[in-house]
N, C-alpha and C positions, 0 to 999 in steps of 0.2 A: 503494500500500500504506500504507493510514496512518488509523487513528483509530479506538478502542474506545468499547464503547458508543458508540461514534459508526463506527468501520468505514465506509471511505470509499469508493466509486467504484463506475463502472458502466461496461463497458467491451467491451473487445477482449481475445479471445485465439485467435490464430494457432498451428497446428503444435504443440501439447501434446499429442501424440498423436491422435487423432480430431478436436479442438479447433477451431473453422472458427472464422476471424478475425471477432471481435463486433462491428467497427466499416464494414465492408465497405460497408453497404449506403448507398448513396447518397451518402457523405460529400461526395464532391468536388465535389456541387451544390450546397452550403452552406457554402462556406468563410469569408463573410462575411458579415452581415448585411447583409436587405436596409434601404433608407432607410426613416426610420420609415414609419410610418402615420400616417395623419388622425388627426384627436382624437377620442377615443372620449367617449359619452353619458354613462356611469356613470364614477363616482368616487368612494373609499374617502370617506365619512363618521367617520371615527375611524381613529387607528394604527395601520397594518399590522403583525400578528406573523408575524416574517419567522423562524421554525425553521431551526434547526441540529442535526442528528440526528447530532450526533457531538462528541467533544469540543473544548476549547479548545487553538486552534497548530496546529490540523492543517489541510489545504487548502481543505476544506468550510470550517469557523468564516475561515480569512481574505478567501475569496470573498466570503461573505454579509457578513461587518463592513466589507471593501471595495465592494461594492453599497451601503452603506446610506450611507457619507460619499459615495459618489460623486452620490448622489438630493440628497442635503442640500447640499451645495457646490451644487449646477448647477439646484434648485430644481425639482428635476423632480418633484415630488408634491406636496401639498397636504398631505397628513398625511404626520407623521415613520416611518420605520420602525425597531420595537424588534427588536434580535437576539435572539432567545432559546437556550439550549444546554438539549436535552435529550438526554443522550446516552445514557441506560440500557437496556440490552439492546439492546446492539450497535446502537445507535436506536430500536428498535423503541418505545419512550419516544415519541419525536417522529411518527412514523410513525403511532400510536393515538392521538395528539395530533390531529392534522389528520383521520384519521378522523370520529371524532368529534362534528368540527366542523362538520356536514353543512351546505352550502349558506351557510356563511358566507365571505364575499367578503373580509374581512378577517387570512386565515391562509394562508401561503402558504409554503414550504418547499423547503429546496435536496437535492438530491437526489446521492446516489452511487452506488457501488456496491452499501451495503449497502440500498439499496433490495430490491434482486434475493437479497442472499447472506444478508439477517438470516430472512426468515419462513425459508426453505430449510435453514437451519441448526439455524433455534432452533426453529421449527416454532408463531412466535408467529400471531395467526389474523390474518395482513395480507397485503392485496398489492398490488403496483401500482394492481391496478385499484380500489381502492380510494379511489382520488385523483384529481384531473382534471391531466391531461399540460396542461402550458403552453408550454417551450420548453426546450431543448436550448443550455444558454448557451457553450460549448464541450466541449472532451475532453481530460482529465490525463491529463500522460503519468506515466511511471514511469522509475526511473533505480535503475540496480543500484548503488550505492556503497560505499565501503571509507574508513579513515583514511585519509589523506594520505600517509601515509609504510607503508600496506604494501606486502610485496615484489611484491604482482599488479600487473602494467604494464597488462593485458589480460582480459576478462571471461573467454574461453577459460582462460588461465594460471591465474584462477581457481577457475573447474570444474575443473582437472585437478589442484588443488593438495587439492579436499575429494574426487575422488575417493581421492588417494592416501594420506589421513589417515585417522585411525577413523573407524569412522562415528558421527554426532552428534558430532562434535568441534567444528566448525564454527556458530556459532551464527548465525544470521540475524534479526535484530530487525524486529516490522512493528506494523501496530497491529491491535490485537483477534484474537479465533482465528476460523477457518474466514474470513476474509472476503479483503477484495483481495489484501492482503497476501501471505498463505498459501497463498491461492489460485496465486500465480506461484513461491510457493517449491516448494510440489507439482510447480508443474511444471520447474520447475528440476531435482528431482531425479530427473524421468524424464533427463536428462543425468547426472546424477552416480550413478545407480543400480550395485551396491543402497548406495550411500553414503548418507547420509540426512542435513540438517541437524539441529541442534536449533533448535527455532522459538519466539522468547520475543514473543511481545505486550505492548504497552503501551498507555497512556492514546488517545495518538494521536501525529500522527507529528510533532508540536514536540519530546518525549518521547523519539522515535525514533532523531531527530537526535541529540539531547544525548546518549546513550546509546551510539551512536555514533564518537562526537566522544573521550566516554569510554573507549571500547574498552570495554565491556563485553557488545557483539556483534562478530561478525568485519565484517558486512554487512548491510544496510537496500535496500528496493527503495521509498525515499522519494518520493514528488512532487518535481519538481524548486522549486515554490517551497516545500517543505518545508525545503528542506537547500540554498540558496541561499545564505546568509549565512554556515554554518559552509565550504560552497564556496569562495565569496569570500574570508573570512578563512583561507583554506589548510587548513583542518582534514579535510576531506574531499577525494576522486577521485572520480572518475565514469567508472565502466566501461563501459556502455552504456546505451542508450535502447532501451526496449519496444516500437519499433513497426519499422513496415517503409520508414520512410525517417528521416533525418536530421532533424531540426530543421530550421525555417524564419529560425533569428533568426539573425544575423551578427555582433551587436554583441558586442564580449568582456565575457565577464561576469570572469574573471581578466586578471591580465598577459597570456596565451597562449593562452587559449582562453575559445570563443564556445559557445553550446547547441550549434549548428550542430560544431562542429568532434570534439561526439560521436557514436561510431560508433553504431551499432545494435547491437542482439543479434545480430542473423541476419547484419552484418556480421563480428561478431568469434566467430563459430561456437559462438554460442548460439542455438539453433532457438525459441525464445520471443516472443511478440509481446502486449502487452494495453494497453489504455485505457481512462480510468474517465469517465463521465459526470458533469458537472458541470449539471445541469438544475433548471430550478422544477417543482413541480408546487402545486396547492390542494386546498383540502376535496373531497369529492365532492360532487354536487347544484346547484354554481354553476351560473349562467348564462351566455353566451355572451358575452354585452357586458362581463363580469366578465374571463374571461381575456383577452378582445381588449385592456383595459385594460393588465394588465400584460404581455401583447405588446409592446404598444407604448412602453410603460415602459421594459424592456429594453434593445430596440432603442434607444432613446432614451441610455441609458447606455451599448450600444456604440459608441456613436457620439463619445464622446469621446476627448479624447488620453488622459484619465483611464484608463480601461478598454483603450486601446490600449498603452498603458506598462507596465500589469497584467498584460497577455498577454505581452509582451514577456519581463518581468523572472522569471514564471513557466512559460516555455515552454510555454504551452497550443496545443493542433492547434484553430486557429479555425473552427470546426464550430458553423452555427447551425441551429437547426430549429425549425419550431412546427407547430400541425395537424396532418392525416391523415401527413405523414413521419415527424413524431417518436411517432409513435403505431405506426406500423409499426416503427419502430427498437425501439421499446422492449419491443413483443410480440416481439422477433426477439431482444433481449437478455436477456429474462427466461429464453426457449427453453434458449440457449448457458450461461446460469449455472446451471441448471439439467443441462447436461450435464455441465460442466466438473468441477461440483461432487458429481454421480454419482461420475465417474471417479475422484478424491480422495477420496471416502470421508467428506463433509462433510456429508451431509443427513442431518437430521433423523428420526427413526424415521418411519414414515409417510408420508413423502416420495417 
């Protein structure tokens, strides 16, 4: 949940009533990268503009500024790659950016959630397919969080504390309207019904955090490297994790606790499950030796301890994809945002 005009992720949602888990298909054939590839024929001629469709601090903008020191340390391209932020209209900035760009091999852009939730919402004239699918670099999770010091020990005690308040008393901070964010507070309130958050958007989810931290919402459903630091430094809980298992990492990230050591929704009797896509895609019109290129670029950068630390420190579900799988994932993800976002009352006239 995290990034306006930039509105971040692409995911998974489980059990939201009707709601079939986004992430289901295939994941667990992919949980690593495979070893590179050969070296590909073609090669960028000038500096790659590497797009961020969403704003600065939130988990999109750190991935891609993280991709681009990791290429530049380890020498892995010939030409530098520039970050760009376009984050207006919920992306959709960046998104008609790379359109545009038809057939140039030089623009290439990270992908979220609001891939699937900006055209659906705002009803801008975009869409996936408008872009060439290149890889699936893993899948953010999502983390219900609170101060530090509120009275909820428990995600359950939670929900049972805004059912029993007014309704809208309870504030939930995310980033931008109708997209990840909102998208799970919707469904959070099929549990807390007819209680209802009030739901305040913001820039993106560095924003989200600080805001947070502030107590000027009750609750965030931040990326966990979003709210990692304010974690750390004790300012934030973590009530649970949005998906259907635990964390994989063990390492303590506090005094007492490791990712791993948080529950799940669906362990702590919240029926909620989602995950956002952290993917490349490029212009539409390239050529094949074009994305085989940064295929293997990629791959080449997960392959370090760099980008192994990364995963680490950010609790992402290591999920890679490229070709005809990630092309099926992402027609099967566009489907589910498209229902999720029915149901929620979030599309666009027309839609």
């Amino acid at each position: 949940m995290h990034e306006q005009g930039s509105a971040r992720r692409s995911g998974r949602i489980k059990a939201m009533g009707g709601f079939a888990a986004a992430c289901a298909l295939a994941a667990s054939a992919w949980l690593a990268p495979p070893p590179p590839a050969a070296a590909q024929t073609w090669e960028p001629t000038k500096p790659i503009q590497f797009i961020i469709p969403a704003g600065t601090g939130g988990g999109a903008d750190q991935m891609a500024r993280f991709i681009q020191g990791v290429v530049a340390k380890n020498n892995l391209a010939k030409q530098p790659i520039i970050t760009i932020n376009k984050a207006g209209g919920a992306g959709a900035e960046g998104f008609l950016e790379v359109k545009k760009s038809s057939g140039d091999p030089h623009t290439i852009i990270i992908t979220l959630s609001n891939l699937f939730t900006t055209p659906l919402a705002t009803g801008v004239p975009f869409s996936w397919k408008d872009m060439t699918p290149v890889a699936m670099l893993a899948l953010d999770q999502f983390v219900l969080w609170v101060p530090a010091d509120a009275p909820y020990k428990t995600a359950k005690e939670y929900i049972e504390a805004i059912k029993a308040g007014p309704d809208k008393s309870y504030k939930m901070g995310g980033t931008g309207s109708k997209q990840e964010d909102q998208i799970i507070t919707a469904a959070l309130e099929r549990l807390t019904a007819p209680k209802k958050f009030t739901y305040i958007p913001y820039a993106g989810g560095g924003a989200v955090a600080v805001q947070l931290v502030g107590k000027h919402v009750n609750s965030t459903v931040n990326n966990p490297i979003e709210a990692v630091s304010q974690w750390k430094a004790g300012a934030l809980r973590p009530l649970c994790i949005f998906d259907d298992k635990r964390s994989t990492y063990t390492k303590k990230v506090t005094a007492d606790m490791a990712w791993s050591d948080i529950p799940t929704c669906m362990e702590a009797g919240v029926n909620t499950e989602y995950q956002m896509l952290r993917g490349i895609f490029m212009a539409p019109g390239v050529k094949a030796e074009h994305v085989a290129y940064y295929v293997d670029l990629f791959k080449k950068t997960m392959a370090t301890d760099d980008w192994k630390g990364f995963m680490e420190q950010g609790a992402f579900n290591q999920t890679f994809m490229s070709g005809a799988p990630f092309k099926t994932w992402v027609e099967a993800n566009d489907k589910r945002h498209y229902d999720l976002m029915k149901e929620a009352g979030f599309l666009a006239a027309g839609k």
